[in-house]
Backbone bond lengths (Angstrom), bond angles and torsions (degrees), N, CA, C in turn:
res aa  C-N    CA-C-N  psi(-1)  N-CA   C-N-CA  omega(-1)  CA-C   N-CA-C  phi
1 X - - - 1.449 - - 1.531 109.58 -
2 X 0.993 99.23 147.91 1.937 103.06 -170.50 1.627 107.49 -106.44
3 X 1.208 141.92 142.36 1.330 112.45 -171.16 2.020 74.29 -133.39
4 X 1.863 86.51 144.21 1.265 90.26 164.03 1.561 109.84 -126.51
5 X 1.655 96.50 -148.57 1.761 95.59 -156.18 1.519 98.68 -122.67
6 X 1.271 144.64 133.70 1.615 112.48 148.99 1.185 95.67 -109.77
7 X 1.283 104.67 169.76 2.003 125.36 169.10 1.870 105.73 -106.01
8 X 0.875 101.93 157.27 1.624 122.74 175.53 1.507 110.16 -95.51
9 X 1.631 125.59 67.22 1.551 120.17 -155.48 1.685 88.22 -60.49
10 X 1.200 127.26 -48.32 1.624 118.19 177.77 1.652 119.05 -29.08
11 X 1.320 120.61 -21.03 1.882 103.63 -173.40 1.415 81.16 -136.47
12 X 1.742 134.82 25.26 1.949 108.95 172.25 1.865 87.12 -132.27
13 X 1.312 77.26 129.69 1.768 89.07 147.54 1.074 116.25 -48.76
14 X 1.473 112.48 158.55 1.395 112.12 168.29 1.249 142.65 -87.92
15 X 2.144 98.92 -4.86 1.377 97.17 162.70 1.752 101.89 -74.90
16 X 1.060 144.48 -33.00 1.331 148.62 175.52 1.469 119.53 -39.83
17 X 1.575 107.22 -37.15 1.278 100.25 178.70 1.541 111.77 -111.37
18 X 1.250 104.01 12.76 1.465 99.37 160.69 1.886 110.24 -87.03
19 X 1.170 93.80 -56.04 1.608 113.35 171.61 1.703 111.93 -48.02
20 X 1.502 126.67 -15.26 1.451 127.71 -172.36 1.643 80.13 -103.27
21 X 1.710 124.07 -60.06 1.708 115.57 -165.56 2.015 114.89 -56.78
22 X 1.403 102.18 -1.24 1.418 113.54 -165.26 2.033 100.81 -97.40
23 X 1.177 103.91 -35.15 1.319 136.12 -152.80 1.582 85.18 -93.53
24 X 1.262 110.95 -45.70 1.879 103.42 -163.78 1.371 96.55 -85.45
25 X 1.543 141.00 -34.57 1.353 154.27 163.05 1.452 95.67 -37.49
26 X 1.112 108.43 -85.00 1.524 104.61 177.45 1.742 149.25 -33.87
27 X 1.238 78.14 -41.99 1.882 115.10 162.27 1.602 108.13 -52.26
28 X 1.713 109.49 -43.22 1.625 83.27 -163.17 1.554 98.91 123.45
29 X 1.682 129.60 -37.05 1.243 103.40 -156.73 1.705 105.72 -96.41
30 X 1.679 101.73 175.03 1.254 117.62 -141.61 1.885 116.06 -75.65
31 X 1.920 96.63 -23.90 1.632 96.47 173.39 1.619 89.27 -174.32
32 X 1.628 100.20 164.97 1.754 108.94 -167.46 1.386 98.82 -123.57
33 X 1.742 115.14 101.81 1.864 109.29 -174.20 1.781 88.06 -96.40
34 X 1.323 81.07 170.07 1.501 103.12 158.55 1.233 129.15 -128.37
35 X 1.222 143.44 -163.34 1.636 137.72 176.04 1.299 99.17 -127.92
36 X 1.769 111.48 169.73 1.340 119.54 -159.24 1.781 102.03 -127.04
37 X 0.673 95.48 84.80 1.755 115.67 -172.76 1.955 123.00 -112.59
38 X 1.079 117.42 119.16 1.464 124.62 -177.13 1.836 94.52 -74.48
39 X 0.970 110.10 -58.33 1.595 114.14 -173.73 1.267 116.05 -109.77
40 X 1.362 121.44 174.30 1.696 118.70 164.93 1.854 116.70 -97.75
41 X 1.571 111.72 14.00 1.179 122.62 152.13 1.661 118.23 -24.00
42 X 1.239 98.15 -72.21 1.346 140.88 -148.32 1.993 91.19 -45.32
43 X 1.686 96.17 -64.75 1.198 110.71 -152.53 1.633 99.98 -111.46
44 X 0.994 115.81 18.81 1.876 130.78 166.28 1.525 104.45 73.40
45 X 1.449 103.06 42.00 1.769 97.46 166.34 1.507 109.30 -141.25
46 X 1.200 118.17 -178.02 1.571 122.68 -154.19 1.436 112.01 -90.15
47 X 1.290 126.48 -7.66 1.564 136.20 -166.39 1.624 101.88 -158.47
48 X 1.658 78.89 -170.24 2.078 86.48 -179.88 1.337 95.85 -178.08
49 X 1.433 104.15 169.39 1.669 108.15 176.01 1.113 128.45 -136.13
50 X 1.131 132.36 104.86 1.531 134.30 -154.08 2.090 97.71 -38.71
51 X 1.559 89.61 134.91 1.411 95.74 176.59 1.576 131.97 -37.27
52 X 1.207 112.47 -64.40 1.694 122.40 -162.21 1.377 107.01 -89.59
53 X 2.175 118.98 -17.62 1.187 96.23 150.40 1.422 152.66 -84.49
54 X 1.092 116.30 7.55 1.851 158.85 148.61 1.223 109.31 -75.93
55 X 1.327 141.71 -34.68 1.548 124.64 150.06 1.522 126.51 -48.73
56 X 1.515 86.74 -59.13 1.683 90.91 167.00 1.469 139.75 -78.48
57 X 1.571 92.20 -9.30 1.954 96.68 150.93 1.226 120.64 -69.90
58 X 1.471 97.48 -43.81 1.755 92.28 170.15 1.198 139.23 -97.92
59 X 1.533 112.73 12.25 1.325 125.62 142.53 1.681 124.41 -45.00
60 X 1.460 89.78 -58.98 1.725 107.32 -177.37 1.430 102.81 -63.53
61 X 1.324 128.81 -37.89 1.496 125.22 -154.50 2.127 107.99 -107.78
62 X 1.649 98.98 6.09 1.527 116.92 159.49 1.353 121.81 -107.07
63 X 1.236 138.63 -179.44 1.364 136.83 -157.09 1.799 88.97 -138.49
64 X 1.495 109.73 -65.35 1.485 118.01 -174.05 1.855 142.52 -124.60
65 X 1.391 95.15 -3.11 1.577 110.48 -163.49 1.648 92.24 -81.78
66 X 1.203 115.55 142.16 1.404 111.85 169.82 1.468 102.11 -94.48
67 X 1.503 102.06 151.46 1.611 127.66 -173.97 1.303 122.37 -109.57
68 X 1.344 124.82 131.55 1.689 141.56 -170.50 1.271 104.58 -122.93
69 X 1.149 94.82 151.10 1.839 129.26 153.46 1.377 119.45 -100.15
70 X 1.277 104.18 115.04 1.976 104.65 170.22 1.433 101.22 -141.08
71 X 1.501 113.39 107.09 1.738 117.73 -11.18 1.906 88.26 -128.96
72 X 1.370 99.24 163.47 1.582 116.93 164.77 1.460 89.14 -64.82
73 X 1.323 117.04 156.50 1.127 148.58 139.69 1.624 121.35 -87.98
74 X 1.547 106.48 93.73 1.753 110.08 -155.99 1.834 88.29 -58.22
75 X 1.090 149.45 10.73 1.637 128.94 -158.79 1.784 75.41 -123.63
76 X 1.224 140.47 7.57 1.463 120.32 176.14 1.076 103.81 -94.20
77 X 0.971 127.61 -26.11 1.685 125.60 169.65 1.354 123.57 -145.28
78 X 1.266 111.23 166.95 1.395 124.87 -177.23 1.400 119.84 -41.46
79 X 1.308 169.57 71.06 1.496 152.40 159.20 1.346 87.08 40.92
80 X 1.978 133.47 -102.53 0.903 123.22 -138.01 1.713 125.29 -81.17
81 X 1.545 97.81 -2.91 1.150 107.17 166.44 1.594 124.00 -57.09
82 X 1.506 95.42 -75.47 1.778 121.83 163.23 1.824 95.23 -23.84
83 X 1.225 124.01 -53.32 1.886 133.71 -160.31 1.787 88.52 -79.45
84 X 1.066 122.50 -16.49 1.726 106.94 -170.42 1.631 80.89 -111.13
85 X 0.954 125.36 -35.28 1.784 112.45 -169.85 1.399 110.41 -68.27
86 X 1.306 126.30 -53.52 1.494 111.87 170.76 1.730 112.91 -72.86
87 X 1.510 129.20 -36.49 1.643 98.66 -179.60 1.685 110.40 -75.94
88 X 1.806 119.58 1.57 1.583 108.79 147.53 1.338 107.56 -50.85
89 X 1.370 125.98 -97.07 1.405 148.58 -176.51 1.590 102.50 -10.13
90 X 1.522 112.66 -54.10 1.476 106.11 -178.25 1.671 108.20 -55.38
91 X 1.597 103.76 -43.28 1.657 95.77 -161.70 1.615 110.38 -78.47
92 X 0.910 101.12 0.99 1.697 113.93 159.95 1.177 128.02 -79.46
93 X 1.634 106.27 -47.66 1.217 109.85 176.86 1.644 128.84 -70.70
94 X 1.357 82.67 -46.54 1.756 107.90 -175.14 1.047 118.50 68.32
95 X 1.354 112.26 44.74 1.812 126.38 -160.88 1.786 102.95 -163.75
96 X 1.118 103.51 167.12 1.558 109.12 -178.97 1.494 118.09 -69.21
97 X 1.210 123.01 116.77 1.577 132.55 166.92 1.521 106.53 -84.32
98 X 1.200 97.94 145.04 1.576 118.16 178.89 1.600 102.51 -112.43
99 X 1.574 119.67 105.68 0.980 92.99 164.24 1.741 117.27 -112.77
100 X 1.756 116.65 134.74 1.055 108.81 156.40 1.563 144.94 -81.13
101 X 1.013 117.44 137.74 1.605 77.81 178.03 1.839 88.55 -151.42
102 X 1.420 122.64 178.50 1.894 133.14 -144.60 1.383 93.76 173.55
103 X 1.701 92.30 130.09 1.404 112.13 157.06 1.326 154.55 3.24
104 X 1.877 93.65 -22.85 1.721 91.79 -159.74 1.489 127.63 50.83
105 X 1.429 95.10 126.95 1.638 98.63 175.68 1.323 143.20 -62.94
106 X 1.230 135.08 152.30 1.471 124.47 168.54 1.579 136.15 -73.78
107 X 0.754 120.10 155.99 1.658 116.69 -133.95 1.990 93.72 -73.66
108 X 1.576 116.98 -20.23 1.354 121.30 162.15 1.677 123.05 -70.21
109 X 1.274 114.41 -15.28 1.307 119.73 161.99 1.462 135.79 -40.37
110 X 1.319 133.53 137.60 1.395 122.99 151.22 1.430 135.92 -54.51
111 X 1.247 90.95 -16.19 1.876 98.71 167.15 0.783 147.11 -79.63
112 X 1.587 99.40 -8.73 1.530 145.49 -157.50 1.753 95.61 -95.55
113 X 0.904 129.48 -30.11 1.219 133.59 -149.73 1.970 95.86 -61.54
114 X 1.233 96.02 -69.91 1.514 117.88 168.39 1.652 97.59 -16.95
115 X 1.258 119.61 -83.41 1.317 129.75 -163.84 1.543 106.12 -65.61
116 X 1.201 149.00 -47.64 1.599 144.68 154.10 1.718 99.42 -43.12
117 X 0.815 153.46 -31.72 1.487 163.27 160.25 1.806 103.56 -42.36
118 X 1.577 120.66 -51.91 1.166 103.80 -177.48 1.704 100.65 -124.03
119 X 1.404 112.58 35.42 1.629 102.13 174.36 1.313 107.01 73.86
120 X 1.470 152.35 4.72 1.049 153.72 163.04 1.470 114.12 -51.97
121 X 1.737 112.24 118.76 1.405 99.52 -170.84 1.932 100.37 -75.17
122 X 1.459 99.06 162.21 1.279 115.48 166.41 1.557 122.05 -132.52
123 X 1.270 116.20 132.32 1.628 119.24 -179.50 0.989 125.06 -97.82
124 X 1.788 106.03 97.13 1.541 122.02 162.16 1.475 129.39 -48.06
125 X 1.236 123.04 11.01 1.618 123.09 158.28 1.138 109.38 -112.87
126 X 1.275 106.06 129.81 2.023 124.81 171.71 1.170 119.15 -41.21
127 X 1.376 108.07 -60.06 1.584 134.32 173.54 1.371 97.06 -36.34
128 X 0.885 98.99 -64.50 1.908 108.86 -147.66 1.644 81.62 -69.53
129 X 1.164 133.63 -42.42 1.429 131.61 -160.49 1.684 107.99 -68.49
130 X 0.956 119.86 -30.38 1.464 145.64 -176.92 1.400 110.02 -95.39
131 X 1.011 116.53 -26.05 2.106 127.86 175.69 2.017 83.49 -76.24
132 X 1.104 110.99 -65.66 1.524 112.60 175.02 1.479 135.14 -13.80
133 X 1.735 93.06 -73.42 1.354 125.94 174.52 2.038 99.07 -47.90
134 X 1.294 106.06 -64.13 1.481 98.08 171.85 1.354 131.42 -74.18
135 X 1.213 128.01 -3.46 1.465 135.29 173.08 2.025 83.85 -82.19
136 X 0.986 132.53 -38.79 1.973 128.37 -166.28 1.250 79.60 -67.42
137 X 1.736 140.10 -34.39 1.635 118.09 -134.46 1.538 82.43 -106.51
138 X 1.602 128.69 -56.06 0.964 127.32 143.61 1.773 116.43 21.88
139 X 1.805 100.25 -96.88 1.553 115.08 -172.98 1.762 102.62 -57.54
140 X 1.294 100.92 -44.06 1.664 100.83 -158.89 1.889 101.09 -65.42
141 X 1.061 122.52 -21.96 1.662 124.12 159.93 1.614 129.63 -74.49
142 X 1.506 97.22 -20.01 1.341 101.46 -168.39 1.864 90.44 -91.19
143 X 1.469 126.38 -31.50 1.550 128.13 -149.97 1.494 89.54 -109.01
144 X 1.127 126.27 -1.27 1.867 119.74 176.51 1.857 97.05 -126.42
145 X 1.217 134.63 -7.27 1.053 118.04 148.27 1.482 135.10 -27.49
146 X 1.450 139.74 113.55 1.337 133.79 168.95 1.698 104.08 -47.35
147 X 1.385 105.71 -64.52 1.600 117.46 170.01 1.830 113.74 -57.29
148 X 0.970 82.11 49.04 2.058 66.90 179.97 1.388 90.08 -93.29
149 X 1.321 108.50 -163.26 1.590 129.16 -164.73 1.113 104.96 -103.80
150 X 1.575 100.70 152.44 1.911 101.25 -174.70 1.869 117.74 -51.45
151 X 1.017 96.10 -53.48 2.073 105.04 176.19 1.552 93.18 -42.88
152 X 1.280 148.60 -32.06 1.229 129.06 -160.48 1.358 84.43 -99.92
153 X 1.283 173.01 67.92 1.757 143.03 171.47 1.534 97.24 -126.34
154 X 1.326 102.23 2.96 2.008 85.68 166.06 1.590 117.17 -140.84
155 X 1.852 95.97 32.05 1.778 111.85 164.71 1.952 92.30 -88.66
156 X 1.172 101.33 154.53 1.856 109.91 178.51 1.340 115.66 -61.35
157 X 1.192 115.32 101.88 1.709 99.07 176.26 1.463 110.59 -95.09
158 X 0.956 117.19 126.40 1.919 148.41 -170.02 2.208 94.94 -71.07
159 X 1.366 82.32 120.18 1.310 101.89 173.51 1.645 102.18 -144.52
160 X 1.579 114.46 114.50 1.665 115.59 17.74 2.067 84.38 -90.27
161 X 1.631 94.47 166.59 1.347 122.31 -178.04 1.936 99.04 -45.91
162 X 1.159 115.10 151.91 1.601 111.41 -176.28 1.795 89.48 -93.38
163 X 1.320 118.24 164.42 1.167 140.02 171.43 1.878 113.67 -82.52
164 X 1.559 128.72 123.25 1.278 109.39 162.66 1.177 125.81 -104.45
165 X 1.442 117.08 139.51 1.783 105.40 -166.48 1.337 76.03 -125.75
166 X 1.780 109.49 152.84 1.325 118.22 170.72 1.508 110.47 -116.80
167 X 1.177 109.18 138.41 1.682 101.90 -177.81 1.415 103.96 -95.31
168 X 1.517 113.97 138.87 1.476 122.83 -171.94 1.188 110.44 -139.77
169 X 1.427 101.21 142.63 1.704 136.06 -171.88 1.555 112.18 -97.89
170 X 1.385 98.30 -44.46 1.353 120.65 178.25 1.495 127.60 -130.86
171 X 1.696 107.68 -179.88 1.644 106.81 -146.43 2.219 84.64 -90.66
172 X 1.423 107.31 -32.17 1.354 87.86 168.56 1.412 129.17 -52.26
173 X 1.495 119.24 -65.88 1.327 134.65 168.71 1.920 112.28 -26.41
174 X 1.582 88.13 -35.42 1.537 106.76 175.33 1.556 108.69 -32.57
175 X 1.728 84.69 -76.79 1.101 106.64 -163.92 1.623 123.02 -66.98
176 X 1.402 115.01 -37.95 1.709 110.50 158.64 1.711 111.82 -57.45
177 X 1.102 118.31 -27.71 1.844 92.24 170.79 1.575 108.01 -69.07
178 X 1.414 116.72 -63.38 1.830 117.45 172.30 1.520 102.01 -24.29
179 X 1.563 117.30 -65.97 1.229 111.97 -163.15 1.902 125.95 -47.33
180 X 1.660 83.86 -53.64 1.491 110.06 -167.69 1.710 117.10 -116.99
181 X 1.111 110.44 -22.09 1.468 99.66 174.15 1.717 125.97 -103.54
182 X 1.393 122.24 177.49 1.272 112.47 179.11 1.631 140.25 -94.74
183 X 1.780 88.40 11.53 1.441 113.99 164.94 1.895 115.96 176.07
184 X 1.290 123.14 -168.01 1.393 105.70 -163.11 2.121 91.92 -148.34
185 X 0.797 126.19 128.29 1.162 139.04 172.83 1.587 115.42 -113.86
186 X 1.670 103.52 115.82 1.534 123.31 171.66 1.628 131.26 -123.32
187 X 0.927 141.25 102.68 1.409 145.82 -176.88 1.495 100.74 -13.65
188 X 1.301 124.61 115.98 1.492 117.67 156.48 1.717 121.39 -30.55
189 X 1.220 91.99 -68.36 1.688 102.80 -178.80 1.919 106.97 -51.07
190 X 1.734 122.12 -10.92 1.519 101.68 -167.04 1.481 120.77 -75.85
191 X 1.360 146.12 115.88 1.181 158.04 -134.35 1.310 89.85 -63.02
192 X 1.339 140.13 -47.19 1.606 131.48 -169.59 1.328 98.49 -93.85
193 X 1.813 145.95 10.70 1.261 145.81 -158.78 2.060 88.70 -50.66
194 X 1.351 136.51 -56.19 1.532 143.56 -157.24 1.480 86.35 -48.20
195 X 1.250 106.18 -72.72 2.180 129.75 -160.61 1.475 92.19 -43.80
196 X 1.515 120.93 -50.93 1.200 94.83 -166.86 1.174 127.66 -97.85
197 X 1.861 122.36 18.69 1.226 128.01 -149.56 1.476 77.42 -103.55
198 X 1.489 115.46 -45.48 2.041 133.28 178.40 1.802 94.30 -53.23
199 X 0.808 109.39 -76.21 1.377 116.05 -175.59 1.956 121.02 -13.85
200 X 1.465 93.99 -71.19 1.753 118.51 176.97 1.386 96.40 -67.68
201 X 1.857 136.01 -40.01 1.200 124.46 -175.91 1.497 114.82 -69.68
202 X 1.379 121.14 -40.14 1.416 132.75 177.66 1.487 108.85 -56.31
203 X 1.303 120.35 -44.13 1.468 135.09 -173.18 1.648 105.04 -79.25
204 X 1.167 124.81 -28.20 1.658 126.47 159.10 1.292 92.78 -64.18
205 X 1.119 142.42 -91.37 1.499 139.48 -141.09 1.602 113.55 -56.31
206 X 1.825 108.42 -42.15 1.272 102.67 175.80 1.443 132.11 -93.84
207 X 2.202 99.03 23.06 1.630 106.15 173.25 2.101 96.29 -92.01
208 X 1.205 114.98 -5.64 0.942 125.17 176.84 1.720 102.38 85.15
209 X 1.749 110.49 49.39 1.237 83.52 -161.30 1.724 96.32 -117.11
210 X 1.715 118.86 165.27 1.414 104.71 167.63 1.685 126.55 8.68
211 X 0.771 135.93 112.14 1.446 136.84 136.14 1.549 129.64 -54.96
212 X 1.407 132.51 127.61 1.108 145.56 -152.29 1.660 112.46 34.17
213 X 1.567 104.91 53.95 1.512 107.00 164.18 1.859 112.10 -117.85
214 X 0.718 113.08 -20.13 1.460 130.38 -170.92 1.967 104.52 -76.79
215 X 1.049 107.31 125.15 1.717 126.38 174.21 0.839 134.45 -76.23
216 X 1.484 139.47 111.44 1.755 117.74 -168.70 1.620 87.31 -107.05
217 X 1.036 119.49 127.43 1.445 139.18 157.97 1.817 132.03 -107.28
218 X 1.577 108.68 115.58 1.497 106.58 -163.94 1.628 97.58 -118.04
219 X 1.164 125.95 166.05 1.444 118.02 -176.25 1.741 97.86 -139.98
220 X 1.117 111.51 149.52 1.750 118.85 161.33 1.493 121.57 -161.14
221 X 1.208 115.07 169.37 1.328 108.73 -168.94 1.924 126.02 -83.96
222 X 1.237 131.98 138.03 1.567 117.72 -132.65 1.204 106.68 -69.36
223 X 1.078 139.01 152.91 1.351 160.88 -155.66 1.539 118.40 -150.69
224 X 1.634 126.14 106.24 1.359 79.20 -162.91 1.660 99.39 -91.43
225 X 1.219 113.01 37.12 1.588 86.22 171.80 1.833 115.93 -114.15
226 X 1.562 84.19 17.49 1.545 100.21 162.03 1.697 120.64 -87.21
227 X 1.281 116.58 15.94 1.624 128.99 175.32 1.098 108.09 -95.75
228 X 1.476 101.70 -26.91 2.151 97.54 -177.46 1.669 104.77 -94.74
229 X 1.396 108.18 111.67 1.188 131.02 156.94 1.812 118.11 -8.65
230 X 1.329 94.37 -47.18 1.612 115.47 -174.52 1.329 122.27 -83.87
231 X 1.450 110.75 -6.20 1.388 123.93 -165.25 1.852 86.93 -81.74
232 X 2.090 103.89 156.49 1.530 119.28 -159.89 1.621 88.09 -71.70
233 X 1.307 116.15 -42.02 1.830 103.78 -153.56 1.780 98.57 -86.75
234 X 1.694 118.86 -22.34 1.364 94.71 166.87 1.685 114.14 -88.32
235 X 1.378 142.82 -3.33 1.156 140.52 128.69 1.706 123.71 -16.78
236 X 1.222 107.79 -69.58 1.516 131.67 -171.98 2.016 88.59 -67.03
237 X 1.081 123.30 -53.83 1.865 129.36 170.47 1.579 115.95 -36.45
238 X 1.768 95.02 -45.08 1.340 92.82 171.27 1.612 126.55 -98.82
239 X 0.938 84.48 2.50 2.022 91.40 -179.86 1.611 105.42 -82.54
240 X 1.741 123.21 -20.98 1.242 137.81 174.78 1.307 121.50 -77.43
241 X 1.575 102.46 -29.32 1.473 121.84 160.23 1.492 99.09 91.71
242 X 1.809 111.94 53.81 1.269 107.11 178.80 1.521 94.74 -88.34
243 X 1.625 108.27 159.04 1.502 92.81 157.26 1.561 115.21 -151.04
244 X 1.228 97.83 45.07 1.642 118.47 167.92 1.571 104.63 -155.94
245 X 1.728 118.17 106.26 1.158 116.63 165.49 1.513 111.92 -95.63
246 X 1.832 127.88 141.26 1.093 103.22 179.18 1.876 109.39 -114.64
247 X 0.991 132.46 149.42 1.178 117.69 -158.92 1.643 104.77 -122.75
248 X 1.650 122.42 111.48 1.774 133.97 -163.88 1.533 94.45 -71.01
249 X 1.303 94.98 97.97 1.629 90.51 174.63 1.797 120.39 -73.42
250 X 1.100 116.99 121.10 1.586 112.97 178.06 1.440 105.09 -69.43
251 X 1.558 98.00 170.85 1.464 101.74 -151.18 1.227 104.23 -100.82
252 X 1.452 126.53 5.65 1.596 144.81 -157.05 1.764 86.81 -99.67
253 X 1.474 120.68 -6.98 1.516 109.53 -156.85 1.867 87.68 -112.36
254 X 1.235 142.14 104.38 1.249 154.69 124.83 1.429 110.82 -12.79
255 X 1.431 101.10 136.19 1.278 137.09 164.86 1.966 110.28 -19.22
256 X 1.629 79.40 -61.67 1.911 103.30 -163.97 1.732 91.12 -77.13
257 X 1.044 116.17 -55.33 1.543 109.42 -177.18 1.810 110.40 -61.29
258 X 1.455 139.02 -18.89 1.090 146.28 164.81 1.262 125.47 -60.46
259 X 1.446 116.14 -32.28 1.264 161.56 -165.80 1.585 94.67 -87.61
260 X 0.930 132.24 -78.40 1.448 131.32 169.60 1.407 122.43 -56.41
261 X 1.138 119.37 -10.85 1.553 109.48 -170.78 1.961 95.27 -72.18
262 X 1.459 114.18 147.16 1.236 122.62 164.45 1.580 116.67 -111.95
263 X 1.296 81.99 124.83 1.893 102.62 170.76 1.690 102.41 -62.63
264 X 1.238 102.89 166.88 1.634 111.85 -175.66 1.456 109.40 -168.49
């Protein structure tokens, strides 16, 4: 199991989170996401930084760790935007991008707040929210294709190809990552986290697709006694057959102290 790191760009400077993505490289761990936030509302801090341009700062300011999103919000941007923002980031990086990306919230949400804040419409049907999510996966296959179509041959195509993980709430959503994406990310703590890990796996096997290509990705907040391999709840992580934990680093935890933590 690979455990990675995210940062809270809402409460770190940005020399901080260059100095934490430098620090986690160093450390050992497995990839450096970020979150997809208009404000620092969201996540109880005073600012924020648009996603993919903070990938590609910390593309430039890393050497080797591959970099994620958990998760885009497919309604912040365009399909082909979101498809040119990560194969940028890749050609910066020159390393594997993770991209996440989820539903977007409903307009009764707390997440929502952000987006009622600047008039940003939001779509109160699921369906339609999830028709979305696959119209992003949709473009992002058709615009990173080697074989794409002539009209596309001078959008960036991302080498190597970025990864899509979908973050899921539910057993539908489940099932369009199994179906269509290249792995599925669920909160450890989410009460159905098992249903829907079965769910997206069942829906890989019966899109007829690869076997042992698909990602189970779980996230929680850092712990450090979630670094030792041996510990009961990352035991129980791997008996589910996660194999990307990502770990919310608080912002009280420094660069130099990140830097020291040992994997096990």
């Amino acid at each position: 199991m690979l455990v990675d790191v995210q940062f809270n760009a809402t409460k770190l400077t940005w020399p901080q989170l260059r100095d934490g993505a430098g620090a986690a490289e160093s450390a050992g761990y497995g990839a450096v996401w970020v979150f997809d936030h208009l404000a620092g509302m969201a996540l109880g801090g005073t600012s924020s930084f648009e996603a993919f341009t903070l990938l590609g700062a910390l593309a430039a300011s890393t050497t080797s760790i591959p970099l994620g999103s958990l998760v885009l919000n497919v309604f912040n941007r365009q399909p082909a935007v979101l498809a040119v923002g990560a194969a940028s980031v890749t050609a910066v990086a020159g390393r594997q991008v993770l991209v996440g990306i989820g539903a977007g919230p409903p307009p009764t949400s707390r997440w929502a707040a952000e987006l009622h804040a600047v008039g940003q419409p939001i779509e109160a049907s699921l369906p339609r929210r999830h028709a979305r999510v696959e119209q992003v996966i949709d473009v992002c296959e058709r615009m990173w294709s080697p074989a794409r179509d002539v009209d596309l041959a001078t959008f960036p195509l991302p080498r190597p190809r970025p990864a899509l993980h979908v973050g899921t709430n539910s057993t539908a959503l489940a099932t369009i990552a199994g179906r269509r994406a290249d792995g599925i990310d669920v909160a450890w703590t989410h009460p159905r986290r098992d249903e829907l890990f079965t769910a997206a796996r069942r829906a890989h096997v019966a899109a007829g697709r690869e076997p042992g290509t698909f990602t189970t990705t779980t996230w929680a907040r850092w712990d450090d006694a979630l670094l030792d391999s041996d510990n009961p709840t990352r035991r129980q992580m791997a008996t589910a057959g996660v194999d990307r934990l990502i770990l919310v680093v608080p912002s009280t935890l420094d660069a130099a102290s990140l830097a020291t933590t040992v994997l096990r």
